[in-house]
N, C-alpha and C positions, 0 to 999 in steps of 0.2 A: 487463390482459393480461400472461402473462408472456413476459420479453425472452428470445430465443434464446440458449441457453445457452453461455459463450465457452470453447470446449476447448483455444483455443491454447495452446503453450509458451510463454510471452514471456523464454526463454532468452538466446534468440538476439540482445538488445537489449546483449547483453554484448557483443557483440562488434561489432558493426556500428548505424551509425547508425539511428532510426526516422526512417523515409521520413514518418510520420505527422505525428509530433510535431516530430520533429528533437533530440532526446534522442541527445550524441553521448557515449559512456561513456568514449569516450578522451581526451574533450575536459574529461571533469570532475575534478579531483582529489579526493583523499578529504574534504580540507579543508573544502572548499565543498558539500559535501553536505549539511551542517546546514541552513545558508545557505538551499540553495536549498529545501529541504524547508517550512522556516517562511515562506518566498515565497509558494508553491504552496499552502498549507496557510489562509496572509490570503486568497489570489486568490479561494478557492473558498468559504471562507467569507463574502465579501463580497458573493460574487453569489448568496449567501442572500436579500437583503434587496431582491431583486425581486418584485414583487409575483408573477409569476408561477415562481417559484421550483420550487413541486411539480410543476408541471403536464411532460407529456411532450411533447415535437415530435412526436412521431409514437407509432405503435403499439411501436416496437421499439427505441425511445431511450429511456435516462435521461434524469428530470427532473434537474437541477442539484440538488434536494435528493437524490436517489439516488445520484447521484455524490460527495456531499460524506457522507452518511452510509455509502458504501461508504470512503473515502480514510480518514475516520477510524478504521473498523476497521481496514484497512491497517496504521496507524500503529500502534496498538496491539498487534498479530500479527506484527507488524516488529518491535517491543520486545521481545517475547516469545523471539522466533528470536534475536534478539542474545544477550541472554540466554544463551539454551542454549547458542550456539556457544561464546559466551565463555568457558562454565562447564564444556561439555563436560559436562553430565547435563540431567535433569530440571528441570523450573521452573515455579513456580504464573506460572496462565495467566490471560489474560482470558475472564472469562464470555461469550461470544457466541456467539449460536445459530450452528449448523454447522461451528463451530471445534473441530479435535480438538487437545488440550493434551497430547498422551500424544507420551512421548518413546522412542525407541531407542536406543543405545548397541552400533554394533557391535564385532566383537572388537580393530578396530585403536584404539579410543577414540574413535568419529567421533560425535557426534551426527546423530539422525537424527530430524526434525518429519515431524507427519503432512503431506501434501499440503492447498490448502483450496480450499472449492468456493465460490466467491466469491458465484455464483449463489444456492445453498442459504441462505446467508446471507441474501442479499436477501429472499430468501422468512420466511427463521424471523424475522426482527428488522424486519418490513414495513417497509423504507426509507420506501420512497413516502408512508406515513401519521404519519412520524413529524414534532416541529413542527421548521421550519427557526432560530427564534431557540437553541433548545437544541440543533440539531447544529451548527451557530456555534462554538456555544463550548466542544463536545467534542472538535468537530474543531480548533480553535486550540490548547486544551487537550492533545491527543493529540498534536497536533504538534510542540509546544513537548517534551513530556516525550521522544520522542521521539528529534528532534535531540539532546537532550542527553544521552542513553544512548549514542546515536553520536560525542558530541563526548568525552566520558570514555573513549572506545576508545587506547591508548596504540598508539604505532606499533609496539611488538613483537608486536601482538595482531594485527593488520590481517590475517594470513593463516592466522589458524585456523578448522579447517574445521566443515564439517558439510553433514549432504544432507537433501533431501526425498525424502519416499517414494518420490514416483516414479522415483529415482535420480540427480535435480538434483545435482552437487558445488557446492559454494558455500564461499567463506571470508568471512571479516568485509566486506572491502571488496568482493569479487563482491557479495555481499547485499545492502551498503550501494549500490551504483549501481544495482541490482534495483529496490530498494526505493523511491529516488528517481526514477527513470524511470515506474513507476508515477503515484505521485503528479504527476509531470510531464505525462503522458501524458491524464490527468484532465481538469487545467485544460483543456490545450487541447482535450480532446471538449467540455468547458463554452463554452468561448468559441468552439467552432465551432457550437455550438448556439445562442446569443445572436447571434450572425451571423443566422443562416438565420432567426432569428424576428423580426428587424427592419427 
């Protein structure tokens, strides 16, 4: 069954704490944002190796491996946008179904990535059926490579921009707390779901 579709902005995570997770953006420095990515990125890969790993709680929940094979594209889509902010044009992209790689440049030199429908994803690259020892270690893999495109960011660079379609402004370090919050926000859907099932 497919999961209702998430149309939120998760913007807003910029500026104010998640009530959810507790993902406080003011509270992280840029520094630590590798750090805590490759944290987040073991947590979820670890709670692969439950037997019940694919299965769903319910009708309308990620299994743990849909969460872990959604964070890993994450990561990879997250490299990509670095990338373009950093370079301010175009950038070969990763291959994933429902991912648009197609870049804009408006007239003030701003890059500009398509929006992504996380959902559409899930659908074209069937999370759900894929094996959990091999999103393990794409996911640790994408995390790793990741972090480290973000830790090569020099502090001059921290505030160059770029937007998404829908009109998002974003700079390097907007992105880079974006991006981490995500991933943060993950785990702990995983580990409230491991909760509720024991």
């Amino acid at each position: 069954m497919p999961i209702a579709p998430d149309a939120k902005d998760w913007t807003w995570v910029l500026e104010r704490t998640c009530a959810e997770c507790g993902f406080d953006p003011d509270a992280m420095t840029y520094e630590s944002i590798p750090g805590r990515v490759r944290a987040s990125a073991a947590a979820l890969a670890d709670a692969l190796d439950h037997p019940n790993a694919a299965v769903r709680p319910d009708d309308s929940t990620w299994s743990a491996l849909e969460y872990a094979a959604h964070v890993r594209d994450v990561c990879r889509i997250f490299e990509h946008r670095l990338d373009i902010t950093r370079t301010g044009s175009a950038r070969p992209g990763p291959a994933i179904g429902g991912y648009d790689t197609s870049v804009v440049v408006d007239d003030s030199g701003i890059p500009m990535f398509a929006d992504w429908d996380q959902d559409v994803t899930a659908l074209a690259e069937n999370y759900g059926a894929q094996q959990p020892a091999l999103v393990a270690a794409e996911l640790r893999a994408a995390g790793e490579t990741t972090s480290r495109a973000f830790e090569s960011v020099a502090a001059g660079e921290h505030q160059l921009p770029a937007k998404r379609s829908n009109g998002s402004l974003f700079t390097v370090e907007s992105l880079a707390r974006y991006f981490t919050h995500d991933v943060v926000h993950h785990v702990h859907d995983v580990e409230k779901r491991s909760a509720a099932t024991t």
